[in-house]
N, C-alpha and C positions, 0 to 999 in steps of 0.2 A: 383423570389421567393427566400429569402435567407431560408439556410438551416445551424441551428447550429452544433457543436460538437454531443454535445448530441444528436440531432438524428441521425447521419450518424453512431458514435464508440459506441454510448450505453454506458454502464457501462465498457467496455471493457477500454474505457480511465483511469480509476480511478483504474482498478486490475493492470496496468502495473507500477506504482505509488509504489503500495500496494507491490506487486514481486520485485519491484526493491527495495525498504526498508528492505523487509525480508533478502532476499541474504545480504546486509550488513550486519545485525545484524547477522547473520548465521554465515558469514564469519570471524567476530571481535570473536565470539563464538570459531572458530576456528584459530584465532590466540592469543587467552590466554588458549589456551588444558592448557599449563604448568603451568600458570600463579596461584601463592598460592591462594586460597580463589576468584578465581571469581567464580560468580554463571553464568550458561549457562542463554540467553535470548531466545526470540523467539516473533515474533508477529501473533497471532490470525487472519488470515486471515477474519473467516468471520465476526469477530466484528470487524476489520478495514473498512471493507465495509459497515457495516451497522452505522458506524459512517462516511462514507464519503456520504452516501446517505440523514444521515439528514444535515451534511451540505450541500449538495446539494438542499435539501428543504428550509434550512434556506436563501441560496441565493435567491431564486424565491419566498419569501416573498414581500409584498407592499412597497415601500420605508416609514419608520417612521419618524416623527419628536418630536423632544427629547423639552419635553415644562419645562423643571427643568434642571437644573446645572446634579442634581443629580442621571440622569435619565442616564441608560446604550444606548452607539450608537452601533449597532450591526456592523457596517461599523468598528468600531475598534477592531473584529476580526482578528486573521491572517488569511491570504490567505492557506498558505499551516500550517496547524496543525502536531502537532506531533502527529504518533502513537503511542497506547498503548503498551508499552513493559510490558511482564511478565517474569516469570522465569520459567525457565522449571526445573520441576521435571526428577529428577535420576532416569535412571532404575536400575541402579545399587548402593549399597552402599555407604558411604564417604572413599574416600581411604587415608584421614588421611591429606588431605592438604585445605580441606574444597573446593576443584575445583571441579564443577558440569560439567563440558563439558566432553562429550562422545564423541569420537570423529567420532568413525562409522556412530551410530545417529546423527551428524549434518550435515557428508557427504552426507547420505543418503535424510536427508532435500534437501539440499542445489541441489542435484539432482533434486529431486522433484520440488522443484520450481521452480529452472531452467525451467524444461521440460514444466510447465504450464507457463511460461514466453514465453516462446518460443511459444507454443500455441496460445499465445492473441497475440503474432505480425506476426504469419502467419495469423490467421484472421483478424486483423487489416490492413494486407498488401492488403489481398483482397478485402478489405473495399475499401480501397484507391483507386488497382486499378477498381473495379467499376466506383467511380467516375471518375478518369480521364477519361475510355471509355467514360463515360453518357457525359463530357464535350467534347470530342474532337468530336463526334458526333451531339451536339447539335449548332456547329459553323458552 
């Protein structure tokens, strides 16, 4: 009986994707603090997942066949999409250089995510070893 990704990691495969995008963006946030006129970014967690879950439907779609030139092949999507980046809103004021990065609040992100990073791969590890028990018993 094969067994996919998706049933064994669940969605948990597709937040570790989503966490590891953020911290980038977090991070680049925090290496233009100084930088004149950038605006701070950030990505929307849970509307990154709910656009990895329609792609995720749109993969388990029937295969189509394209009967016109003019017809779209879904097969020429990308594999891995970009996420929605937005911008994040100041809690504080302009302080005259048009730079939006706080630099407390992105540490404090960048914490946070971490921490839920770190969450999906102690669960994910014990996913894991699950399985390897379930196989080295089942030989």
């Amino acid at each position: 009986m094969a067994i996919s990704f998706d049933q064994v990691f669940g969605i948990h495969q597709h937040t570790m994707r989503i966490r590891n995008d953020r911290a980038e963006v977090i991070a680049g946030n925090l290496a233009n603090a100084d930088t004149p006129g950038f605006k701070a970014r950030d990505i929307d967690f849970n509307t990154a997942l709910i656009e990895q879950a329609h792609l995720k439907s749109v993969d388990n779609l029937p295969h189509m066949t394209k009967t016109s030139e003019r017809h779209f092949d879904i097969t020429d999507l990308e594999e891995e999409p970009q996420l929605t980046l937005k911008y994040r809103l100041p809690y504080q004021a302009d302080t005259g250089n048009g730079n939006t990065v706080e630099v407390n609040s992105e540490r404090m992100n960048y914490l946070s995510n971490n921490i839920e990073y770190q969450a999906t791969m102690r669960f994910l590890n014990g996913r894991i070893s699950k399985l390897m028990k379930a196989l080295q018993s089942g030989s």
